[in-house]
N, C-alpha and C positions, 0 to 999 in steps of 0.2 A: 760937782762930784762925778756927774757922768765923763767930764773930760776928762779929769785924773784916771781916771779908771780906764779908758782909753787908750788915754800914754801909758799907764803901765804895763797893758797888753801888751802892745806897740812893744817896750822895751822889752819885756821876758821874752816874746817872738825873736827879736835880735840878739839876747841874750843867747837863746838855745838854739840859733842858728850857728854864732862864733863859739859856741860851747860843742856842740856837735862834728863841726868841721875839724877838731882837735880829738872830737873821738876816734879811740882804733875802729878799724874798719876788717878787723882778723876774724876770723868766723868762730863761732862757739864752741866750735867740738874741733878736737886735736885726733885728726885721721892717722891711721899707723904711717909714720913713713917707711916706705920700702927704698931700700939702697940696691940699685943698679947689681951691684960685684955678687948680692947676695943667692941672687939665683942664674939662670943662661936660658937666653931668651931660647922658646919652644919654636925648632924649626915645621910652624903650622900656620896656617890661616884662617882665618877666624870673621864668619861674617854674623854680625849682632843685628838681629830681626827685633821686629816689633814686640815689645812687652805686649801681654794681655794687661788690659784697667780693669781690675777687680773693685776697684774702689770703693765703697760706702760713698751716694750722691751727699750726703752730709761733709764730706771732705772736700766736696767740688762744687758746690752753689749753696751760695750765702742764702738763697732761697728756703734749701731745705733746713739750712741750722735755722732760719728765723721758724720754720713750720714745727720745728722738734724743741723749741726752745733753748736751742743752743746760749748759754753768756755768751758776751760779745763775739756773735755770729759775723759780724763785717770786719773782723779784726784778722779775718784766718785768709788764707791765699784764697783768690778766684778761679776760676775755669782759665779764662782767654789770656793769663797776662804771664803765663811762664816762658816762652819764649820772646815774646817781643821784647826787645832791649829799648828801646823808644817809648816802652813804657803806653801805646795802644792799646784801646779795646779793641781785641779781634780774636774770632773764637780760633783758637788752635788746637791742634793733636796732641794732647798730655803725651800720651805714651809713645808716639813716634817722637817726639823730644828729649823725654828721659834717655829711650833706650839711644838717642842718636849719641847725648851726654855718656851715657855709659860707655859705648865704643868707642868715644873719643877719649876717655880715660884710659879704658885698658891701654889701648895705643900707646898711650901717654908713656906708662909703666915696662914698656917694650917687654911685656910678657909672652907676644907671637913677635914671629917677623912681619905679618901682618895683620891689622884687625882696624873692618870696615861697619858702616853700618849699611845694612840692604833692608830700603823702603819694604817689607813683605810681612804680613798678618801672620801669628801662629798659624791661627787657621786655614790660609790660605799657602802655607809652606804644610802643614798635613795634607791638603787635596791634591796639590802638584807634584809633579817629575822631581827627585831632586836632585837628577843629575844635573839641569843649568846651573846651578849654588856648584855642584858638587866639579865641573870644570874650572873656576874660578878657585875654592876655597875647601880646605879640609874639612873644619870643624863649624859648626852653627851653634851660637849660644843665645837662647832662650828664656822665657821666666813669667812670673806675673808681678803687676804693682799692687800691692796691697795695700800700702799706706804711701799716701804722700801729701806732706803740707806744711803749710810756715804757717806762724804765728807772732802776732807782735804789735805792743800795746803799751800807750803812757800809760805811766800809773799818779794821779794825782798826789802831790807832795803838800805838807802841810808842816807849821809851824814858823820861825820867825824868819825863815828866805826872802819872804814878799817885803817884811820887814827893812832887812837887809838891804834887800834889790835898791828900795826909796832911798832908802841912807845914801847908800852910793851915787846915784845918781843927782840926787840933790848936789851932792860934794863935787861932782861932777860939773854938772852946771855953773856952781860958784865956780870953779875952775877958769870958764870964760868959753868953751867951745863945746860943739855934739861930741866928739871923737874922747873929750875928758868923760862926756856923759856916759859914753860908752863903758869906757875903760872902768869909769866909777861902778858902774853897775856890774861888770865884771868883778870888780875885787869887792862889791859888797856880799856878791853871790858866794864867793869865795871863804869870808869870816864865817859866812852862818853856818849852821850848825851841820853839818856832813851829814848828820840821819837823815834830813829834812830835801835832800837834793833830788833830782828830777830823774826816775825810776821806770825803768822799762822792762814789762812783762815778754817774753820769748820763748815759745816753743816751735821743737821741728820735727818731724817723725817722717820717714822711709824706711817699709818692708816690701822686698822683692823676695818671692817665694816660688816654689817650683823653677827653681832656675837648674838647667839642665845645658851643659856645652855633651853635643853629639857628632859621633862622626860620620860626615854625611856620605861615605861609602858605604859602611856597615850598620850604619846607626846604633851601633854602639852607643853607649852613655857615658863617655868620657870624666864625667863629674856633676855630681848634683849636689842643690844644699840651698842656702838662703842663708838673705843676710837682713841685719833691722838696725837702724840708727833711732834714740827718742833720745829728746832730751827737753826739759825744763828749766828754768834759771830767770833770774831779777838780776838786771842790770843797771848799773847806774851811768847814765851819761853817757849812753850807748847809742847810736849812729847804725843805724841797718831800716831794713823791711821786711815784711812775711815774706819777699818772697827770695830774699837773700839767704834767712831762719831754713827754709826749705828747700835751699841748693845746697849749704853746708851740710846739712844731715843727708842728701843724699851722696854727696861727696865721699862723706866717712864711711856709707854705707858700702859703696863702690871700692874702696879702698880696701874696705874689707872684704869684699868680695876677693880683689885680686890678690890680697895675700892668703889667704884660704885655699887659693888656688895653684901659688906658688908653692905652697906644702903637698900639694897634692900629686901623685904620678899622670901627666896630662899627657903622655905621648903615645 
């Protein structure tokens, strides 16, 4: 019994890998598209400083959701793994990340003719001169993070799949090879009952707040406001990670930013 039960691991593991590899891989949230013709890029420069991390330590270390009783506390993004692409534990700068991510967006958007990001702490752009920014770059835009996090989580499926999965794969086998075995277990995954298929919990949330582009000659307030991305949703058959859940919603959030900004008098 325990080897049945083995193989069948064995096969749903294979299963839901050739099942996953077929999922879209599109992000959750549908960011505004902005069209290029709709506005004319702002002849200004624009250097994107350091977010403040306002963050709630429950957002940032699975430590403190297990201490606060957070549900599935290890299921939500960690501390060190938002920029490594390599997928490393190594502690990183949340916020010097995001806001690098944001400058590289607006760029994107050719909303200035230029926009950089410059390594420098709110705080440490209050204390200083701001004439060195202020030689390079017109405007400086600013902000805090107040939210930011992915989320995402199988959800146990129940009814007559597992069923199914056997059927096929048995059929499979009589077949004569592993690769029928496969296939069988694909298409027996396939008859069973659609309620029953394999369910994935995802949420994502980014609020930036106090965000302020100033002009660093007069300091002027060129434009202030905040923007929020949340979302929730069950997915079936879905192909991602918390920490993908938590670049899409900062994506949309950013997106939003720039078109807020496009309506707005920035010169």
């Amino acid at each position: 019994m325990g080897r049945k039960n083995t193989i069948l691991s064995s096969l749903l593991v294979v299963l839901m890998t050739v099942q996953l590899s077929f999922a879209s891989d599109q992000g959750t949230v549908q960011a505004p598209i902005l069209n290029q013709k709709e506005f004319i890029t702002i002849d200004k420069k624009v250097a994107v400083i350091v977010f403040d991390d306002v963050r709630p330590d429950i957002e940032r270390y699975a430590k403190s959701r297990l201490e606060n009783l957070i549900e599935d506390a290890n299921f939500y993004t960690e501390e060190w793994a938002y920029l490594n692409k390599r997928g490393e534990k190594k502690v990183y700068n949340v916020a010097q990340q995001l806001s690098r991510s944001i400058a590289d967006q607006v760029r994107e958007k050719k909303l200035f003719i230029k926009t950089e990001f410059v390594d420098v702490s709110v705080a440490d752009y209050s204390k200083k001169d701001k004439s060195d920014l202020g030689k390079e770059y017109d405007y400086v835009l600013m902000g805090k993070i107040k939210h930011f996090y992915g989320f995402y989580k199988a959800l146990e499926n129940t009814g007559s799949s597992g069923t199914a999965l056997m059927i096929g794969v048995v059929g499979g086998v009589v077949g004569g090879a592993i690769g029928g075995a496969v296939a069988g277990a694909i298409a027996g995954a396939i008859v069973a009952d659609q309620n029953n298929a394999l369910s994935f919990k995802i949420e994502g949330n980014t609020a930036l707040t106090d965000i302020k582009l100033m002009d660093l000659k007069s300091d002027r307030i060129v434009w202030s406001g905040e923007v929020r991305n949340k979302f929730k949703d069950i997915k079936k058959e879905y192909s991602s990670n918390m920490y993908k859940e938590a670049s899409y919603s900062l994506r949309a959030a950013v997106d939003d930013l720039v078109s807020k900004m496009v309506k707005a008098d920035l010169r």
